[in-house]
DSSP file (Angstrom, degrees, kcal/mol; ACC not computed):
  #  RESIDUE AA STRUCTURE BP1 BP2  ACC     N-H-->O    O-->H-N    N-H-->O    O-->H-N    TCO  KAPPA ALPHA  PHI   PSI    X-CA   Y-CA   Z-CA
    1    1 A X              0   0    0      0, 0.0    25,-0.6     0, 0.0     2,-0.4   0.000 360.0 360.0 360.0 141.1   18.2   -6.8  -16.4
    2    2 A X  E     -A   25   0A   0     23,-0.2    23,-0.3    24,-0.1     2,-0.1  -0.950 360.0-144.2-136.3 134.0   14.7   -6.1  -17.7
    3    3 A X  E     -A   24   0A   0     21,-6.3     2,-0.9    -2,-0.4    21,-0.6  -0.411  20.2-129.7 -92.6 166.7   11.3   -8.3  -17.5
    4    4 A X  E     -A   23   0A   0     19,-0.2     2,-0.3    -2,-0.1    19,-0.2  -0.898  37.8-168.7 -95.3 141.7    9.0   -8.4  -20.0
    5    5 A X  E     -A   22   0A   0     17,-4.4     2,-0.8    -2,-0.9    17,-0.8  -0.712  16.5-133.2 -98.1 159.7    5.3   -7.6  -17.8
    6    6 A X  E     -A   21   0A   0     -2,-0.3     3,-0.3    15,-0.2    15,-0.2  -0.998   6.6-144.3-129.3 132.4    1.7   -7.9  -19.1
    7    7 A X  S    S+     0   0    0     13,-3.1     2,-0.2    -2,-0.8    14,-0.1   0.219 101.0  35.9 -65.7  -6.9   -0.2   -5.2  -18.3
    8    8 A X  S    S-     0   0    0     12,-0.6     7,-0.3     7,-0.2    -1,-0.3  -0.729 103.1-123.5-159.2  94.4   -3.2   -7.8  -17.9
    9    9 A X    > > -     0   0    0     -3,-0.3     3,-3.1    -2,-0.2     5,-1.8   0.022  11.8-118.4 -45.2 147.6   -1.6  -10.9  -16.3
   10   10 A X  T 3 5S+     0   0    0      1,-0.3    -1,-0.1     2,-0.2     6,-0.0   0.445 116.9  56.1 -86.0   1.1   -1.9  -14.2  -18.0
   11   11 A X  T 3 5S+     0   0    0      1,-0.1    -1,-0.3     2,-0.0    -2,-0.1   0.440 106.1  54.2-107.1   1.5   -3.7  -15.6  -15.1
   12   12 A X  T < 5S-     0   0    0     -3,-3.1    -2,-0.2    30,-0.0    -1,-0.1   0.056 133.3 -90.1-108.9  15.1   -6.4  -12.6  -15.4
   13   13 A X  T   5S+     0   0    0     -4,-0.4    -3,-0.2     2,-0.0    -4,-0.1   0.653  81.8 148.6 102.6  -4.0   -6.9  -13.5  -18.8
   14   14 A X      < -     0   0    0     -5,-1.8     2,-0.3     1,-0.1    -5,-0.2   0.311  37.0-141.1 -41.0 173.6   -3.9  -11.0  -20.3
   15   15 A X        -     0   0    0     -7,-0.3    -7,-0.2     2,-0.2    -1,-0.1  -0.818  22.3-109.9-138.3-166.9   -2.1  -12.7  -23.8
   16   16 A X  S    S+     0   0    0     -2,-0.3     2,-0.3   -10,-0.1     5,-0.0   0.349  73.8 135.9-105.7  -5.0    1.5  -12.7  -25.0
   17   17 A X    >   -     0   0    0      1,-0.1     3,-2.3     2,-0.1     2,-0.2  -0.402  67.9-117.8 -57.4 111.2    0.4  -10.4  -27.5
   18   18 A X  G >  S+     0   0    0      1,-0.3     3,-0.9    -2,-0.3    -1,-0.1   0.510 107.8  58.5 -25.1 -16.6    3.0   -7.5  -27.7
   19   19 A X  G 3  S+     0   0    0     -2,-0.2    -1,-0.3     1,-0.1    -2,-0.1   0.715 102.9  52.0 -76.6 -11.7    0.6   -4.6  -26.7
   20   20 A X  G <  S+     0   0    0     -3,-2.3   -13,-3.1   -14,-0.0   -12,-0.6   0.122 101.4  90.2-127.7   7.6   -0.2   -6.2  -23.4
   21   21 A X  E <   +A    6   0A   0     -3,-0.9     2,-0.4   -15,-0.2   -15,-0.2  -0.962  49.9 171.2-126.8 133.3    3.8   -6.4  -22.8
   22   22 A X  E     -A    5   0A   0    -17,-0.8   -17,-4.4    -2,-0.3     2,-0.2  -0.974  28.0-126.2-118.3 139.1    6.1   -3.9  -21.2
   23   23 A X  E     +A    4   0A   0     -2,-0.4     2,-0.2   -19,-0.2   -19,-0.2  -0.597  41.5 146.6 -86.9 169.3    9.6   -3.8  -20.1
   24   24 A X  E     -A    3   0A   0    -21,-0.6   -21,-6.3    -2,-0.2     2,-0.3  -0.848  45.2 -83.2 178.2 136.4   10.4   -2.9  -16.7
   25   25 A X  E  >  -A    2   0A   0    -23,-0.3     4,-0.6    -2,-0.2     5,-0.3  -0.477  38.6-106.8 -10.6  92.5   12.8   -3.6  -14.1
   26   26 A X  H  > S+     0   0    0    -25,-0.6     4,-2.1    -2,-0.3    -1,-0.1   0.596 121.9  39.4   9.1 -52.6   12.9   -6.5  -11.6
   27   27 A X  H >4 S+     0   0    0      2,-0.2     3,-2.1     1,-0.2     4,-0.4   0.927 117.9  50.2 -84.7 -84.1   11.9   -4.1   -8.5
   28   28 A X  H >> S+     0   0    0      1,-0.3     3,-1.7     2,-0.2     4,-1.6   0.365 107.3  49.9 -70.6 -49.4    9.6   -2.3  -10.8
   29   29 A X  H 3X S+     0   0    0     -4,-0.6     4,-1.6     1,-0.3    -1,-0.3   0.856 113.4  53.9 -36.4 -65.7    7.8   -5.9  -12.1
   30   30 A X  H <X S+     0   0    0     -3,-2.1     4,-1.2    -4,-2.1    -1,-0.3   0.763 108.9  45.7 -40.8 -36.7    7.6   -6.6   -8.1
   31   31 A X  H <> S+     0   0    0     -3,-1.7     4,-2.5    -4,-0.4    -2,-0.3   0.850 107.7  56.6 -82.6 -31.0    5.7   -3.3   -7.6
   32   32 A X  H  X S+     0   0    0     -4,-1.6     4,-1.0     2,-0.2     3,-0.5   0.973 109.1  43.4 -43.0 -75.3    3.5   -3.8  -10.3
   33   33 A X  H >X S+     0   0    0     -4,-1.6     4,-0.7     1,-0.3     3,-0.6   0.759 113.8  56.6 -64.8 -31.1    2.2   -7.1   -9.0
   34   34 A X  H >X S+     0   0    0     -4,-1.2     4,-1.3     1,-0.2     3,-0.5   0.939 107.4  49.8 -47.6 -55.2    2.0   -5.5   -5.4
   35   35 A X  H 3X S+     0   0    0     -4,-2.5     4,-1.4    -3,-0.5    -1,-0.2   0.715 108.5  44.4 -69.9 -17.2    0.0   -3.1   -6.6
   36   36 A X  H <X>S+     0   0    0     -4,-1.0     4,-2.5    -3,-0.6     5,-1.3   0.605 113.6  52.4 -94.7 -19.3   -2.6   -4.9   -8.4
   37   37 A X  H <<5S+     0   0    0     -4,-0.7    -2,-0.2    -3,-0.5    -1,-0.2   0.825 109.7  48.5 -93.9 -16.1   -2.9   -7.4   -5.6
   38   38 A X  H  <5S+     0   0    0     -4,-1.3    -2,-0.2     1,-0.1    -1,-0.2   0.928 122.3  40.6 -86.4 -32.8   -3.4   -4.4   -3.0
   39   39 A X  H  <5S+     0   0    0     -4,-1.4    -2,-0.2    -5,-0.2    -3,-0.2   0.857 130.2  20.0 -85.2 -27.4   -6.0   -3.2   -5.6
   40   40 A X  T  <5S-     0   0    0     -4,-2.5    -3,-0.2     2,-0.1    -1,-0.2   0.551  90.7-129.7-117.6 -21.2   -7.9   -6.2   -6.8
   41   41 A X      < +     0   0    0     -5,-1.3     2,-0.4     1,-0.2    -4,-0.2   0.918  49.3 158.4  94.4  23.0   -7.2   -8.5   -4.1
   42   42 A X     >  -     0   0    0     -6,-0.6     4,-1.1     1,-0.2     3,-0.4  -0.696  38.0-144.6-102.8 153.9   -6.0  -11.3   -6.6
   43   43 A X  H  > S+     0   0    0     -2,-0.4     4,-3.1     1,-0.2    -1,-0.2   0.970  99.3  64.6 -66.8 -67.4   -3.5  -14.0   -4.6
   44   44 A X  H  > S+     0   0    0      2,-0.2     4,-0.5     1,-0.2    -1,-0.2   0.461  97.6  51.1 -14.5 -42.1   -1.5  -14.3   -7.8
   45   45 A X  H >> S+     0   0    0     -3,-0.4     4,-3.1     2,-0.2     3,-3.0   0.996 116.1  48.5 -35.7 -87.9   -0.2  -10.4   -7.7
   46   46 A X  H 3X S+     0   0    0     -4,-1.1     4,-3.8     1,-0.3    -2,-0.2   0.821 110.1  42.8 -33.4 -52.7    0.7  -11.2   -4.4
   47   47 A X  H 3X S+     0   0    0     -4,-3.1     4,-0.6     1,-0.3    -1,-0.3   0.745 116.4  48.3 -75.9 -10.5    2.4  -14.2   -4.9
   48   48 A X  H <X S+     0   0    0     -3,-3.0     4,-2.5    -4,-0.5     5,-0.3   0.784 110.3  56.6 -63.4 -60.3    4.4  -12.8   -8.2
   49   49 A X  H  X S+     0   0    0     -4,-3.1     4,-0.9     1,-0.2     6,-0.3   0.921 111.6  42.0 -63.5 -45.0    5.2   -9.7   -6.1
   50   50 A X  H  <>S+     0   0    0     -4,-3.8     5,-2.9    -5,-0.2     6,-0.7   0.892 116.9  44.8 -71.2 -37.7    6.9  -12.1   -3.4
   51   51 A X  H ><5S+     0   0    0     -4,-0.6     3,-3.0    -3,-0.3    -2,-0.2   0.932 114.2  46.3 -55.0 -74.7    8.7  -14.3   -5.8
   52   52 A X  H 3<5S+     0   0    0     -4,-2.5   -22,-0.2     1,-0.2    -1,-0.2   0.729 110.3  60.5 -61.4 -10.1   10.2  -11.4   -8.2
   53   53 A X  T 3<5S-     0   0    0     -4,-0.9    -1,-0.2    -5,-0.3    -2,-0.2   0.366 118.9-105.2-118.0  18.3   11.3   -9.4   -5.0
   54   54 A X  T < 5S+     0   0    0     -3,-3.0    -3,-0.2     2,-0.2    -2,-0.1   0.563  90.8 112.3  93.3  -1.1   13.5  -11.9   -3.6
   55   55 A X  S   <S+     0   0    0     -5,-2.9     2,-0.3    -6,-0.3    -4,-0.2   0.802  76.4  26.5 -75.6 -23.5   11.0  -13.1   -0.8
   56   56 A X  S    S-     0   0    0     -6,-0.7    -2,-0.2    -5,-0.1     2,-0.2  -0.902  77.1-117.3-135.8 143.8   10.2  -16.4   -1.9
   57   57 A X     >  -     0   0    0     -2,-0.3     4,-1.9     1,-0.1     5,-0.1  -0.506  30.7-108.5 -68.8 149.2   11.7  -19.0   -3.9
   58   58 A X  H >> S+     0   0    0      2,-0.2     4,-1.7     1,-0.2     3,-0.6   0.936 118.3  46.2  -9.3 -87.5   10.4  -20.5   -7.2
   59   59 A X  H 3> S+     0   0    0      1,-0.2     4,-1.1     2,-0.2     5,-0.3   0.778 108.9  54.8 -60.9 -27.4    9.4  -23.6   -6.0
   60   60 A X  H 3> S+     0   0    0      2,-0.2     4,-0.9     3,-0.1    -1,-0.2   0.845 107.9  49.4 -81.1 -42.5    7.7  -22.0   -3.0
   61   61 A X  H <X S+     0   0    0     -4,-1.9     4,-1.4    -3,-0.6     5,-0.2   0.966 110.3  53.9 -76.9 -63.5    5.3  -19.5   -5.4
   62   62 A X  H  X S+     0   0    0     -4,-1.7     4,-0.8     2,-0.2    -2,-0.2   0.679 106.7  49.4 -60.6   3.8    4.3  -22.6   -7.6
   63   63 A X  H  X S+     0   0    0     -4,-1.1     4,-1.3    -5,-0.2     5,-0.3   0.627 118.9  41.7 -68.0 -74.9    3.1  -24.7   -4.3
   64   64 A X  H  X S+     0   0    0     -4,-0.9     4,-0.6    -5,-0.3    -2,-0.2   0.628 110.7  52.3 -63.5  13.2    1.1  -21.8   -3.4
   65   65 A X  H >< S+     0   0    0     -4,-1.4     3,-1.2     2,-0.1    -1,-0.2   0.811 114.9  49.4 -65.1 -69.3   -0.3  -20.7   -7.1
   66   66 A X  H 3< S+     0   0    0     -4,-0.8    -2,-0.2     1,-0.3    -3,-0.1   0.798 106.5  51.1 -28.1 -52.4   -1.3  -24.3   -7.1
   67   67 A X  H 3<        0   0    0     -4,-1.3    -1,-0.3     1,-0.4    -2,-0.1   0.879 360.0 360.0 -50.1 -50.2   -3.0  -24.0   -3.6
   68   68 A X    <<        0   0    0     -3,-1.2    -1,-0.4    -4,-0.6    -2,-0.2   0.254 360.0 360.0 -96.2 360.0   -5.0  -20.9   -4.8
């Protein structure tokens, strides 16, 4: 199965615009947002990284986007 990513997340300001969109992998969509939250430190990463890699539920990554 393959996600579509933005390469500049829609919560950094990213669009839906096809340039700004890659496929990738499940794991690989998880390491992406891991990697941008160890580099920019943004919760959102994090909490996408936890979500897409099986750590967290749905409902449980929207409470905490909200919180943040």
């Amino acid at each position: 199965m393959k996600h579509k990513h933005h390469i500049i997340p829609r919560h950094a300001g990213g669009s839906d615009d096809p340039s700004n969109l890659i496929e990738v992998t499940i794991q690989e969509h998880a390491e992406l947002h891991f990697s941008r939250y160890l580099r920019y430190g943004d919760w959102n990463d994090y909490i996408a990284s936890m979500a897409l890699s099986g750590q967290i539920e749905h409902a449980e990554a929207t409470r905490e986007a909200a919180r943040h």
